[in-house]
Biopython code that builds the backbone (N, CA, C, O; Angstrom):
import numpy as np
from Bio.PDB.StructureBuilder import StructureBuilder

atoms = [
    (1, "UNK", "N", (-16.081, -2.016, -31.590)),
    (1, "UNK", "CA", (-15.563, -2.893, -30.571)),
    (1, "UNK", "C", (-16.704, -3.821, -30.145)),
    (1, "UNK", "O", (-17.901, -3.545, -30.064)),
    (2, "UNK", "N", (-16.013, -5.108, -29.860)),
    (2, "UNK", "CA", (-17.175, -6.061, -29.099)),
    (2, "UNK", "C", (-16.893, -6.893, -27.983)),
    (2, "UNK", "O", (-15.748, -7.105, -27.583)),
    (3, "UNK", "N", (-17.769, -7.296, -27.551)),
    (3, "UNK", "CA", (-17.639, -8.132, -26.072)),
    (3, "UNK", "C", (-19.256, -8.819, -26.298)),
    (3, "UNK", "O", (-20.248, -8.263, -26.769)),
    (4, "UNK", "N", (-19.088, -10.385, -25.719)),
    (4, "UNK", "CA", (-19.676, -11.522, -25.500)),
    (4, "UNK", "C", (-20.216, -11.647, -24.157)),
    (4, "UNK", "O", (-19.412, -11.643, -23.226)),
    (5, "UNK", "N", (-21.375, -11.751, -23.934)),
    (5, "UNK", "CA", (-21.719, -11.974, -22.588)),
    (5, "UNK", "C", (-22.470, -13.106, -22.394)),
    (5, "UNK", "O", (-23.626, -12.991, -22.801)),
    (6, "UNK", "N", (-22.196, -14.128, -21.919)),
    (6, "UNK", "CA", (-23.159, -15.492, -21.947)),
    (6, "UNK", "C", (-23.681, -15.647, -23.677)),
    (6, "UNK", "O", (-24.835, -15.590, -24.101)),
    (7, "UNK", "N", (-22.315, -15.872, -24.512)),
    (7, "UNK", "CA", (-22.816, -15.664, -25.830)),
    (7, "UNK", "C", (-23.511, -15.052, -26.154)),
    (7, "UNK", "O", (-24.309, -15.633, -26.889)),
    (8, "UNK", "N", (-23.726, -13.957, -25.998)),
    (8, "UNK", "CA", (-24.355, -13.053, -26.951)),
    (8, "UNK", "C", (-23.156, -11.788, -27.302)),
    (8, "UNK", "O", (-22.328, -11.195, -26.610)),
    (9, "UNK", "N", (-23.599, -11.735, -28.905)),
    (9, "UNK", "CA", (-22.587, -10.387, -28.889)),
    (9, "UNK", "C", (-23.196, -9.483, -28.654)),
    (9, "UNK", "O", (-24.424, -9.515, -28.591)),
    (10, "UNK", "N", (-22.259, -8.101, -28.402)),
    (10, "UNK", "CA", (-22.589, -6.834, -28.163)),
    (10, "UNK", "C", (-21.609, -6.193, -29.322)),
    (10, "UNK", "O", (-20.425, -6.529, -29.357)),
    (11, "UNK", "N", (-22.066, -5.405, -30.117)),
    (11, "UNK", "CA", (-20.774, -4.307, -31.206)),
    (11, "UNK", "C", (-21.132, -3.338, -31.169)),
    (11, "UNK", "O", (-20.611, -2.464, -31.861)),
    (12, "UNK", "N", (-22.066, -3.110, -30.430)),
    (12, "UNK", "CA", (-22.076, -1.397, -30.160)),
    (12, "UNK", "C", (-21.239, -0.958, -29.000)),
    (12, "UNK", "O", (-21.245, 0.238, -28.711)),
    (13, "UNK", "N", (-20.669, -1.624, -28.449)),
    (13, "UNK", "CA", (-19.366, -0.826, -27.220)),
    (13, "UNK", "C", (-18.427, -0.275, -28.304)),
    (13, "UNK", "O", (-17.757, -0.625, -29.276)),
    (14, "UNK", "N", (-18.934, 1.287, -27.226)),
    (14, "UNK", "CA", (-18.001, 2.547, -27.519)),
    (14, "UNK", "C", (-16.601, 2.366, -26.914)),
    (14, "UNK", "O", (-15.589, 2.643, -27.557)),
    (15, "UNK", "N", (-16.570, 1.824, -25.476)),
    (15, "UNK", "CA", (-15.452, 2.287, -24.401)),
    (15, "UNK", "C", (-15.192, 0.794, -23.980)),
    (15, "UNK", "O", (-16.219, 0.120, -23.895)),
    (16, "UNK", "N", (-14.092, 0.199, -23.721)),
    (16, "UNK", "CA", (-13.738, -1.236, -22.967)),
    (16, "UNK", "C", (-12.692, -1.026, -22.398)),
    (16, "UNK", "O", (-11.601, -1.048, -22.967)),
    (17, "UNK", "N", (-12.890, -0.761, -21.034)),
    (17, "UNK", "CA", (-11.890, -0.299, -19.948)),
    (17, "UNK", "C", (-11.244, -1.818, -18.917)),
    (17, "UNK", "O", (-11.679, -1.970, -17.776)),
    (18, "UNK", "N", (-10.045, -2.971, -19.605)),
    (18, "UNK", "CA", (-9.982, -4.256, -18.881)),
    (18, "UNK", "C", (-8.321, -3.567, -18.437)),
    (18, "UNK", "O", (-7.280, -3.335, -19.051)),
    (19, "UNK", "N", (-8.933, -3.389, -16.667)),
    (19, "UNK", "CA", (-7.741, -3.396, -15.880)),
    (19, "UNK", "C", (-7.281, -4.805, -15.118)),
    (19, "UNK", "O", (-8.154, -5.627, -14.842)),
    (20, "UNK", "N", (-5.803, -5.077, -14.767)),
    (20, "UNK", "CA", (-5.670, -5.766, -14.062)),
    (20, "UNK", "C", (-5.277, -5.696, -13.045)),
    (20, "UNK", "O", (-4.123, -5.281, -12.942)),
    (21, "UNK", "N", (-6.071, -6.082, -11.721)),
    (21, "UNK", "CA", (-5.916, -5.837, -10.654)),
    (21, "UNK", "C", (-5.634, -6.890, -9.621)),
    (21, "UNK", "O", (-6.212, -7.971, -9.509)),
    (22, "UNK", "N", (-4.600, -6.383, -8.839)),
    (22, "UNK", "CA", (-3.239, -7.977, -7.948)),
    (22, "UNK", "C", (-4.877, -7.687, -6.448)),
    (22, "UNK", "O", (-5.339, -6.680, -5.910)),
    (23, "UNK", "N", (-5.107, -8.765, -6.378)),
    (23, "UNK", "CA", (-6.617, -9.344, -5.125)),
    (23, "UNK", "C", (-5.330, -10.407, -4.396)),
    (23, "UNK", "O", (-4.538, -11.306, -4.679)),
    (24, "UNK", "N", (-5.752, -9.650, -3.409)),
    (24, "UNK", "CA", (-5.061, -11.172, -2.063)),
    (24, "UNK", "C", (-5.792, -12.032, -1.901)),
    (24, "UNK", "O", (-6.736, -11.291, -1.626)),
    (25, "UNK", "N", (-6.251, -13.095, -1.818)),
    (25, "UNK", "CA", (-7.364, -13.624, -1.511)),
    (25, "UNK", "C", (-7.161, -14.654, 0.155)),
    (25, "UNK", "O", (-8.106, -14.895, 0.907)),
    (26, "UNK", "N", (-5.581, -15.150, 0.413)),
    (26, "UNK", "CA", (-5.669, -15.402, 1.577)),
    (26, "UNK", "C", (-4.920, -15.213, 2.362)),
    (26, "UNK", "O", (-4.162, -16.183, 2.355)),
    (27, "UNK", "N", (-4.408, -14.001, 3.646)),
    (27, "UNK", "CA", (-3.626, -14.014, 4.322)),
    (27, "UNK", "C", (-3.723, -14.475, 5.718)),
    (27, "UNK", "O", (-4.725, -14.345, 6.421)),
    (28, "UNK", "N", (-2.553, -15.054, 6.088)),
    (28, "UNK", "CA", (-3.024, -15.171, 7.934)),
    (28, "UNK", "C", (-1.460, -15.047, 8.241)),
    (28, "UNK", "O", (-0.420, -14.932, 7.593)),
    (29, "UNK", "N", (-1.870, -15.136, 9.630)),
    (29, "UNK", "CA", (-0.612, -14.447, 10.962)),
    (29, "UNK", "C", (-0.588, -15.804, 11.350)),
    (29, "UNK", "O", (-1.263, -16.790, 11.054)),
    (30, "UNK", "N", (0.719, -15.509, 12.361)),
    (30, "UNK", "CA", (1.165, -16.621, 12.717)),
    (30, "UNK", "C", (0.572, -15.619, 14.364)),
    (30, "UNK", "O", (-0.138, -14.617, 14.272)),
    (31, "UNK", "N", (1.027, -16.149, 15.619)),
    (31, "UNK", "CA", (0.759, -15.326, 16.705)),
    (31, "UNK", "C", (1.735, -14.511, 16.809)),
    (31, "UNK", "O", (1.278, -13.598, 17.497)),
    (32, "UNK", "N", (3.078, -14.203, 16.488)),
    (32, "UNK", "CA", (3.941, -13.679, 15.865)),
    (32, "UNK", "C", (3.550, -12.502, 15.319)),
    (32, "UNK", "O", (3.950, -11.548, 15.986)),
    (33, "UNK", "N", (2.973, -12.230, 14.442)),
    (33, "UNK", "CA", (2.496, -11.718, 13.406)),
    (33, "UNK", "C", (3.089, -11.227, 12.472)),
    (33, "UNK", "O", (3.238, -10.158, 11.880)),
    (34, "UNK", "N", (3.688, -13.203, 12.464)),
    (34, "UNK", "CA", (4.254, -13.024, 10.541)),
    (34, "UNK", "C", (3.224, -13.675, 9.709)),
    (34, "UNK", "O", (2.196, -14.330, 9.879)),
    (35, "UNK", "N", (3.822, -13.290, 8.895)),
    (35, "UNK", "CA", (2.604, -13.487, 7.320)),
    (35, "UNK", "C", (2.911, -14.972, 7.197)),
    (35, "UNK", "O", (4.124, -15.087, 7.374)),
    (36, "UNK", "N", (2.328, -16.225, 6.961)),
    (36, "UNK", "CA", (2.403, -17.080, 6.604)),
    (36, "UNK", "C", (1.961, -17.646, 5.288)),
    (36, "UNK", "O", (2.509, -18.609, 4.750)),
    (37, "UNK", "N", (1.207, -17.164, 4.930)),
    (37, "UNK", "CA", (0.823, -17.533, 3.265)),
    (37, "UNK", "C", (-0.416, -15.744, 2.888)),
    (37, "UNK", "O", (-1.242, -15.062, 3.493)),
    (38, "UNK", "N", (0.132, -15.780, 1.791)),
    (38, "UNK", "CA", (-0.267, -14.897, 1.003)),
    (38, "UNK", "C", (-0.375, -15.276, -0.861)),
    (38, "UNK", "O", (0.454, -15.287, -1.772)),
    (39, "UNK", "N", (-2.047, -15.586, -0.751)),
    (39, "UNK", "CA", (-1.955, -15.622, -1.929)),
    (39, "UNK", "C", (-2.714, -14.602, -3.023)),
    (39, "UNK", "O", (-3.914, -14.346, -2.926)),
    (40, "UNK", "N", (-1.913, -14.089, -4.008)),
    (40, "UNK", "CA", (-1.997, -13.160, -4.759)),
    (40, "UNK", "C", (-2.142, -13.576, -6.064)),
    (40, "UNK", "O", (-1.295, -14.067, -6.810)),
    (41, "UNK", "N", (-3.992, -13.184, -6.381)),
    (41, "UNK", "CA", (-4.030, -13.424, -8.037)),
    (41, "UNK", "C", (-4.477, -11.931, -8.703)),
    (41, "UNK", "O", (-5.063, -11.023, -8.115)),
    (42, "UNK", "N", (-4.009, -11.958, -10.151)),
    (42, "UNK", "CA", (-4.073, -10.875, -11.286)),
    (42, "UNK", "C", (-5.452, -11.220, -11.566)),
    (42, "UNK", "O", (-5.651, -12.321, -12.078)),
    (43, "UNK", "N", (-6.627, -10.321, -11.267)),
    (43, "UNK", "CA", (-7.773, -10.402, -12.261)),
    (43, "UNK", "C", (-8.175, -9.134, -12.856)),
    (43, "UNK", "O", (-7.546, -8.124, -12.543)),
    (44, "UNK", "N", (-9.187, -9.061, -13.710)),
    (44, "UNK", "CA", (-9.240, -8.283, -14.971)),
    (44, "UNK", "C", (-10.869, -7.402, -13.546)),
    (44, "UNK", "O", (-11.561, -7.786, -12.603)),
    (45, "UNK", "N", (-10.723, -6.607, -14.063)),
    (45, "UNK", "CA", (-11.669, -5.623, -13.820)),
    (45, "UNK", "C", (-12.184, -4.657, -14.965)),
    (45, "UNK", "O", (-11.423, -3.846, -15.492)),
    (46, "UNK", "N", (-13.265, -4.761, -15.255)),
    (46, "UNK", "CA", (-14.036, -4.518, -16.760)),
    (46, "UNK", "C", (-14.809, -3.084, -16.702)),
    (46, "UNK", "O", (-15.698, -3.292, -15.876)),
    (47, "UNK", "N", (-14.900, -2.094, -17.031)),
    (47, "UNK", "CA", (-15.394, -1.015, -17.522)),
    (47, "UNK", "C", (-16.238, -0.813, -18.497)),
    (47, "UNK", "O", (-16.649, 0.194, -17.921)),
    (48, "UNK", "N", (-16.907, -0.844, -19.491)),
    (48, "UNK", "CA", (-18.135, -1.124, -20.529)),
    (48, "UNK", "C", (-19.200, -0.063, -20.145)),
    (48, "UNK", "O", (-19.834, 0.242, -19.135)),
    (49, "UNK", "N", (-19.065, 0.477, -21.809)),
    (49, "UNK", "CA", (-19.453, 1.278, -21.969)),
    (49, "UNK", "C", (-20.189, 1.190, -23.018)),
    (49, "UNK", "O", (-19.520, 1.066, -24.044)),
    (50, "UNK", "N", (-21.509, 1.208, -23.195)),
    (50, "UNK", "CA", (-22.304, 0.988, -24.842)),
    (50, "UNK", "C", (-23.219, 2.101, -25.569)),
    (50, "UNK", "O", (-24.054, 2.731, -24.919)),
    (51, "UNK", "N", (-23.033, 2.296, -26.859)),
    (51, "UNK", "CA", (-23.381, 3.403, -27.026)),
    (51, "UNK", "C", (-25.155, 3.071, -27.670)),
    (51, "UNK", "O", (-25.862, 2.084, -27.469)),
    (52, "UNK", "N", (-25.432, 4.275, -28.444)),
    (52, "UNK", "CA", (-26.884, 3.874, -28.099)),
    (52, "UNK", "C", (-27.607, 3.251, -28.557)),
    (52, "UNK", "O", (-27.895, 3.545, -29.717)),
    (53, "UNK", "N", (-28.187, 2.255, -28.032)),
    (53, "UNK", "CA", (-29.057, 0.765, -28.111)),
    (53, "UNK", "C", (-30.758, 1.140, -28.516)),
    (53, "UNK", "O", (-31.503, 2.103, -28.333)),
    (54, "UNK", "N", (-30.875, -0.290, -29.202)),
    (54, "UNK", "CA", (-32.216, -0.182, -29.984)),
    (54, "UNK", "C", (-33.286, -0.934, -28.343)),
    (54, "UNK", "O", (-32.820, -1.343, -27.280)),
    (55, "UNK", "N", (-34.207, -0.884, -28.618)),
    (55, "UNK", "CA", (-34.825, -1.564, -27.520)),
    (55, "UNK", "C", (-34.937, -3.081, -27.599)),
    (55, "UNK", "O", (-35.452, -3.758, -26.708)),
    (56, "UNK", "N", (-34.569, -3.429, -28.401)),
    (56, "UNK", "CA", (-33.843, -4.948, -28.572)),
    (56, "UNK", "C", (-32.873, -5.303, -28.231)),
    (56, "UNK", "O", (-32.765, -6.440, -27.771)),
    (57, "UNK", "N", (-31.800, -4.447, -28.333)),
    (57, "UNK", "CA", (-30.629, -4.544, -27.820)),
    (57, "UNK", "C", (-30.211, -4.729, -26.276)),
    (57, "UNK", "O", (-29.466, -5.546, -25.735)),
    (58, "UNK", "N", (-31.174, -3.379, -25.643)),
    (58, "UNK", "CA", (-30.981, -3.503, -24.216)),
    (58, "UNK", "C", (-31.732, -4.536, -23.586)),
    (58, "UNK", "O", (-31.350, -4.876, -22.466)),
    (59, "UNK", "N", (-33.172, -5.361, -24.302)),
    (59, "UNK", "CA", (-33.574, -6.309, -24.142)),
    (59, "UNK", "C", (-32.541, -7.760, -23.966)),
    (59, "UNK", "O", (-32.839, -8.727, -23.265)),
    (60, "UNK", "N", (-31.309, -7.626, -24.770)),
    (60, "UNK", "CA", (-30.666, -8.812, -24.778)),
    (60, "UNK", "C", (-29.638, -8.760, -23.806)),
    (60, "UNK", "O", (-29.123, -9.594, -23.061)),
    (61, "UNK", "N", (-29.420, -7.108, -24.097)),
    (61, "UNK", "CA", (-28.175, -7.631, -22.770)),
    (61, "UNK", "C", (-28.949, -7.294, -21.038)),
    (61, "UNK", "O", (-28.194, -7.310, -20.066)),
    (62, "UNK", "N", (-29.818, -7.130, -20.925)),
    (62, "UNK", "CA", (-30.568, -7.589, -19.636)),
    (62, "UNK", "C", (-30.954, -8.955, -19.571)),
    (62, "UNK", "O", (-31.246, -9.622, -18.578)),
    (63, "UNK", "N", (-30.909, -9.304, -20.873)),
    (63, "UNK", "CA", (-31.303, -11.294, -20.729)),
    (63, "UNK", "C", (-29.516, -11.789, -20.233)),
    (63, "UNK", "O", (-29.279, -12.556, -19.300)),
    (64, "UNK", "N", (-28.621, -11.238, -20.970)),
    (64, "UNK", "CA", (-27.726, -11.652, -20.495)),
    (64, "UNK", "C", (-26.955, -11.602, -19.458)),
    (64, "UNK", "O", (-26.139, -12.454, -19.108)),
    (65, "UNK", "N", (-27.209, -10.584, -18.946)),
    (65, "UNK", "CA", (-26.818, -10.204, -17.456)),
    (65, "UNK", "C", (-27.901, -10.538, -16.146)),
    (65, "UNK", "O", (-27.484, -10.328, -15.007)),
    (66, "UNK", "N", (-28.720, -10.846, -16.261)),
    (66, "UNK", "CA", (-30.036, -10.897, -15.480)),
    (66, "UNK", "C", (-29.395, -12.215, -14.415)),
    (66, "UNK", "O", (-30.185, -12.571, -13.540)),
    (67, "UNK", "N", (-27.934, -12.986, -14.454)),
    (67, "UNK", "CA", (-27.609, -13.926, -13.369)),
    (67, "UNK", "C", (-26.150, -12.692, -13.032)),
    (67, "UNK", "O", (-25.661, -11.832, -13.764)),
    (68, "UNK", "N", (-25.726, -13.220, -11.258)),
    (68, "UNK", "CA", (-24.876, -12.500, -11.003)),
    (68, "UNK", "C", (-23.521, -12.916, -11.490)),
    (68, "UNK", "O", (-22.631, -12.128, -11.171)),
    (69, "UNK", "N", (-23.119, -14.039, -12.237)),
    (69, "UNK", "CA", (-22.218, -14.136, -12.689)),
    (69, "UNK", "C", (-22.505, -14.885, -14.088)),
    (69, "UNK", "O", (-23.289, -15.823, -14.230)),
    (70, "UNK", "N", (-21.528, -14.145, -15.335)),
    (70, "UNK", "CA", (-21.626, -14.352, -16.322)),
    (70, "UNK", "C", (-20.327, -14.866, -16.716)),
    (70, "UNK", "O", (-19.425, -14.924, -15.881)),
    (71, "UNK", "N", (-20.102, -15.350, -18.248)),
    (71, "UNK", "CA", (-19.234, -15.785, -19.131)),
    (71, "UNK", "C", (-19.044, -14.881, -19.930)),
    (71, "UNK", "O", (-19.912, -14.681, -20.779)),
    (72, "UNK", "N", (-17.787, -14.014, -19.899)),
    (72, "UNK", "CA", (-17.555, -12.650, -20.616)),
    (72, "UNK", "C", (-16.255, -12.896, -21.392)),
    (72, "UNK", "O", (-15.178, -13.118, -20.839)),
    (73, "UNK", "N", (-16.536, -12.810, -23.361)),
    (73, "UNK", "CA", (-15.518, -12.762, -24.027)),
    (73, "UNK", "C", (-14.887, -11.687, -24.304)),
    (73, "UNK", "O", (-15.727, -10.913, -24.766)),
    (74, "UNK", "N", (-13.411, -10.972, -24.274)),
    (74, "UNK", "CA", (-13.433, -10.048, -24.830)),
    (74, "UNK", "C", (-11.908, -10.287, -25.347)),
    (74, "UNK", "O", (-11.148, -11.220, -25.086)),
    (75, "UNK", "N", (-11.641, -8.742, -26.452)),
    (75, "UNK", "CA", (-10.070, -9.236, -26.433)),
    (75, "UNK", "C", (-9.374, -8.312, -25.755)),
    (75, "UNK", "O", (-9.760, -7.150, -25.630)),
    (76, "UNK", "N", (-7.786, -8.992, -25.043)),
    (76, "UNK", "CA", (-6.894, -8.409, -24.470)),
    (76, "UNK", "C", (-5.825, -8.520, -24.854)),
    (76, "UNK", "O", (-5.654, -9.580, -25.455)),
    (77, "UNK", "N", (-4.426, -7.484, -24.745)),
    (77, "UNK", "CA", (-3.164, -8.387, -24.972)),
    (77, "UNK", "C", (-2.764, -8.980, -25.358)),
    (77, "UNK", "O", (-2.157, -8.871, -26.423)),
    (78, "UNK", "N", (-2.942, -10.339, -24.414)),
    (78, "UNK", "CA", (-2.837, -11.206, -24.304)),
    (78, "UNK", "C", (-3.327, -12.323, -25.518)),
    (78, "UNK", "O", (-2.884, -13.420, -25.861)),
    (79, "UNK", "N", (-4.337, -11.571, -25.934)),
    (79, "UNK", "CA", (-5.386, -12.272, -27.179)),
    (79, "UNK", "C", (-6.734, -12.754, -26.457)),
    (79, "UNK", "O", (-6.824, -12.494, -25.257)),
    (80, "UNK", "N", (-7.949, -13.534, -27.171)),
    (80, "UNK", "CA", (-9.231, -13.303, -26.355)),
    (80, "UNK", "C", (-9.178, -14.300, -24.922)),
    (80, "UNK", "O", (-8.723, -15.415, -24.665)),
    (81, "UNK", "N", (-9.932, -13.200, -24.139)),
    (81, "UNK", "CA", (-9.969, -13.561, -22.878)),
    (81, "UNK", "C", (-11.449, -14.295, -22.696)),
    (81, "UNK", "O", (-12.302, -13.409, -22.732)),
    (82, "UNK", "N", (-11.973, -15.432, -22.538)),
    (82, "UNK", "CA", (-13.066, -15.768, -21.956)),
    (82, "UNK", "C", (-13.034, -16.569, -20.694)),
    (82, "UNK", "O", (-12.658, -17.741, -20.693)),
    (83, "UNK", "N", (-13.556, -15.734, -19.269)),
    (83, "UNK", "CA", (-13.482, -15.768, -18.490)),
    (83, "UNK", "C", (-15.000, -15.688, -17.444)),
    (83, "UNK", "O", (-15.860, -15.168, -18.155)),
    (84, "UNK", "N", (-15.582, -16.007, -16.079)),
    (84, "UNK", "CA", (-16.772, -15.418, -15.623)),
    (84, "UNK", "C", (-16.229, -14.556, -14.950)),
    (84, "UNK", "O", (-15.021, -14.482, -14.726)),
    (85, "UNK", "N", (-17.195, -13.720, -14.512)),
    (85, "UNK", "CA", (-17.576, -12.223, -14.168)),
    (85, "UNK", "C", (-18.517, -11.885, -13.257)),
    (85, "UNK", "O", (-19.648, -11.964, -13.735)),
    (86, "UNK", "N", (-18.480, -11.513, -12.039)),
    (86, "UNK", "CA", (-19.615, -10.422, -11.597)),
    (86, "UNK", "C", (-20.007, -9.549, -11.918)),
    (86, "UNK", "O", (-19.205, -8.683, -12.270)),
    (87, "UNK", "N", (-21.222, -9.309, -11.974)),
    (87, "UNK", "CA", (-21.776, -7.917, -12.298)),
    (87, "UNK", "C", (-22.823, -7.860, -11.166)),
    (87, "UNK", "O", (-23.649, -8.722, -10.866)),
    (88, "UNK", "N", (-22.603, -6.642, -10.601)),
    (88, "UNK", "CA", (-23.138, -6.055, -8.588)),
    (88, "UNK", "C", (-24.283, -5.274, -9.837)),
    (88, "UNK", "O", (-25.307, -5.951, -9.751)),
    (89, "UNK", "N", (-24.456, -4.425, -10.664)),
    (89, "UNK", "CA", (-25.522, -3.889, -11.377)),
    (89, "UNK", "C", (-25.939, -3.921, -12.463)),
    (89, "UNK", "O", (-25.210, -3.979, -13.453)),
    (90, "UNK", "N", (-27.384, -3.884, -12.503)),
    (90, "UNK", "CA", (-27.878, -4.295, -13.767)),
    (90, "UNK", "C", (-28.021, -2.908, -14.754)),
    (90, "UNK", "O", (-28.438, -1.804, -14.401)),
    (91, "UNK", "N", (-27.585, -3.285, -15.980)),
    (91, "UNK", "CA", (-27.722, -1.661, -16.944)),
    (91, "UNK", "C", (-28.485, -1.198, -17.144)),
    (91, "UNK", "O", (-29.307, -1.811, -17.823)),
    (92, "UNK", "N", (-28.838, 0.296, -16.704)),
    (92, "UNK", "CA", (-29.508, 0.985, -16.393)),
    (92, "UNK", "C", (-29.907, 2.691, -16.945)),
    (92, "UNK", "O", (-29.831, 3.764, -16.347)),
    (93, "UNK", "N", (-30.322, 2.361, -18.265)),
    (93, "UNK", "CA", (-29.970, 3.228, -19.478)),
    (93, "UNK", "C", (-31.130, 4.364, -19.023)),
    (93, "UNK", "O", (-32.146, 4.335, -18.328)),
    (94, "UNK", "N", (-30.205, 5.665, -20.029)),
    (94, "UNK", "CA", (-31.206, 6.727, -19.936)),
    (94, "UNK", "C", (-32.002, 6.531, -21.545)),
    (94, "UNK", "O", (-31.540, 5.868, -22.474)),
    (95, "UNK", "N", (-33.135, 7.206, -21.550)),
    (95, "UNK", "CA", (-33.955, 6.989, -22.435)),
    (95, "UNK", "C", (-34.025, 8.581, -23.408)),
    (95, "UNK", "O", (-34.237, 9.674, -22.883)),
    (96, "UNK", "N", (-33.790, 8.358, -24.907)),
    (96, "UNK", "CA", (-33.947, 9.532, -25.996)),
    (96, "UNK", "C", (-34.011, 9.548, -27.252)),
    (96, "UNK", "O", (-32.934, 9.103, -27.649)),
    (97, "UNK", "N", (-34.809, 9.865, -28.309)),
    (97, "UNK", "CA", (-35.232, 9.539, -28.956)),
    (97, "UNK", "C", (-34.540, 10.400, -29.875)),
    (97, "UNK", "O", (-34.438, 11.620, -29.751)),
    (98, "UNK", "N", (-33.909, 9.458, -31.125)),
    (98, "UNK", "CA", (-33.381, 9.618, -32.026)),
    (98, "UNK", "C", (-34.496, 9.798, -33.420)),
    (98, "UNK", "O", (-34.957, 8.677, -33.631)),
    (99, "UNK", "N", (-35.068, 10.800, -34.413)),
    (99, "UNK", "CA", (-35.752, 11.224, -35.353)),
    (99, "UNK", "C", (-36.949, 9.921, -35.114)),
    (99, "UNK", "O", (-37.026, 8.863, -35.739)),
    (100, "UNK", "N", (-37.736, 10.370, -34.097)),
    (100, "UNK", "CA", (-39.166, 9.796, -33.614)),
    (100, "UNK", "C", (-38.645, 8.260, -33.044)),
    (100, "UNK", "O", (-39.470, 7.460, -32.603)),
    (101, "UNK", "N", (-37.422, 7.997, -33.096)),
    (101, "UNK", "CA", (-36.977, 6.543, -32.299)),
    (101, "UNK", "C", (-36.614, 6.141, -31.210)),
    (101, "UNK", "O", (-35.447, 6.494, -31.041)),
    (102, "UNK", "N", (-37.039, 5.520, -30.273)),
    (102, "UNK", "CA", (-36.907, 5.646, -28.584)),
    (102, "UNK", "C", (-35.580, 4.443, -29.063)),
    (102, "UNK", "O", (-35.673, 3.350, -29.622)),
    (103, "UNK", "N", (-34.338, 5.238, -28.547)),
    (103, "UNK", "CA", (-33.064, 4.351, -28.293)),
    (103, "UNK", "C", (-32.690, 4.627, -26.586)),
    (103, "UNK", "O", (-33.394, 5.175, -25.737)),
    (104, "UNK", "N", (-31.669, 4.183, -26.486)),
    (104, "UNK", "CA", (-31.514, 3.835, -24.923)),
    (104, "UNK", "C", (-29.663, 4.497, -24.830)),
    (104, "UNK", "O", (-28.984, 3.975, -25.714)),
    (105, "UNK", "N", (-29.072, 5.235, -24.168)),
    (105, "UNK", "CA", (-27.672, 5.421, -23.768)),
    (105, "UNK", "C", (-27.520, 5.934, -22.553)),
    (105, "UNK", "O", (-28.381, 6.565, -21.938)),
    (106, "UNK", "N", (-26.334, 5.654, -22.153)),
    (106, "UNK", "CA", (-25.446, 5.775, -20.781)),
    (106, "UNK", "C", (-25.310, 4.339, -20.465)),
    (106, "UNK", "O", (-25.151, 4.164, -19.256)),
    (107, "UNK", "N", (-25.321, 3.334, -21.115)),
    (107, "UNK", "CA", (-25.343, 2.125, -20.516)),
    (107, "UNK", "C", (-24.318, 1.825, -20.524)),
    (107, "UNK", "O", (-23.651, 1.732, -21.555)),
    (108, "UNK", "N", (-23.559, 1.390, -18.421)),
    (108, "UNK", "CA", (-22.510, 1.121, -18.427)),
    (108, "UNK", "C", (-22.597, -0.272, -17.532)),
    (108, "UNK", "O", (-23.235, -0.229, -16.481)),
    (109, "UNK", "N", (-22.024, -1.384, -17.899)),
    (109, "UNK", "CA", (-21.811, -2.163, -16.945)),
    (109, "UNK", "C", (-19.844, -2.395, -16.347)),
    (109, "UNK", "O", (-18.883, -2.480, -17.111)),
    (110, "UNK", "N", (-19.811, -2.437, -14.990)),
    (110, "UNK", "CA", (-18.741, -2.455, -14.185)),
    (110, "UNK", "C", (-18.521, -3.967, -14.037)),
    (110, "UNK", "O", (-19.637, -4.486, -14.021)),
    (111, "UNK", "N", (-17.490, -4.963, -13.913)),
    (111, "UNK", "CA", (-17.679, -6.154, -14.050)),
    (111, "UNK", "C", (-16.377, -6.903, -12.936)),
    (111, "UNK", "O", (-15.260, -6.417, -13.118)),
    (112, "UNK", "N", (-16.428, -7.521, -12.327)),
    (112, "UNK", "CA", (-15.248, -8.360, -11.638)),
    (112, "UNK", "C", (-14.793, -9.643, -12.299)),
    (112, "UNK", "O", (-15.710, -10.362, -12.696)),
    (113, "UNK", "N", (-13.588, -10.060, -12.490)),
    (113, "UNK", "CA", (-13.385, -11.677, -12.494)),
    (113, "UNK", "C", (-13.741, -12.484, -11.406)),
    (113, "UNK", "O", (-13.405, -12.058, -10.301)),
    (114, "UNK", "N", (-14.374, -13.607, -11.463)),
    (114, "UNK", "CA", (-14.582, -13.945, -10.145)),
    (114, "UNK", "C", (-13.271, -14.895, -9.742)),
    (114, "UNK", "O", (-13.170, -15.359, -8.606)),
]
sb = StructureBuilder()
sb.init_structure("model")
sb.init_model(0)
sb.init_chain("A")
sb.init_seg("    ")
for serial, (resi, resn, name, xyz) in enumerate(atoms, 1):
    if name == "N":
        sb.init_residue(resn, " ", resi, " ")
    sb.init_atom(name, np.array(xyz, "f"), 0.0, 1.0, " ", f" {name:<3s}", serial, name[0])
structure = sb.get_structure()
């Protein structure tokens, strides 16, 4: 599986968890307190999961994530989604060495549509 982050690929994702989730973004009252506008958009909420990375690898996708909002390709459904994204944390791998090779896993990034 793969996913694009500020152009770069990634093909080592194990796990790609894209939910869609209904965000209100504006309600108000009247003094009443009826609803007068309510607006409701569908955005994708991202799960990513990568399995274990060379130290180049996690080098690139910290270059690519290193701003709080990115340009994230992936496919859905729908067919490919390229959309920006928050990311609140930066990936934050555990460290273990594969036959004398320092690789990197647990790296998960959590992601918003903005």
């Amino acid at each position: 599986m793969k996913i694009t982050i500020n152009g770069t690929e990634f093909n080592c994702v194990t796990r790609l968890d894209a939910a869609r989730e209904t965000r209100r973004t504006d309600v108000r009252y009247n003094t009443n307190g009826d609803m007068l506008i309510d607006l409701v958009n569908r955005k994708y909420a991202l799960d990513v999961a990568f399995g274990l990375m060379t130290a180049e690898e996690l080098k690139a996708l910290r270059e690519a994530t290193k701003e709080i909002f990115v340009t994230v390709k992936f496919d859905a459904p729908e067919g490919e989604v390229e959309e920006q994204f928050h990311i609140s944390d930066e990936p934050a791998p555990t460290l273990t060495y594969v036959n004398g090779t320092a690789m990197y896993g647990g790296v998960r990034l959590t992601m918003r549509q903005k």
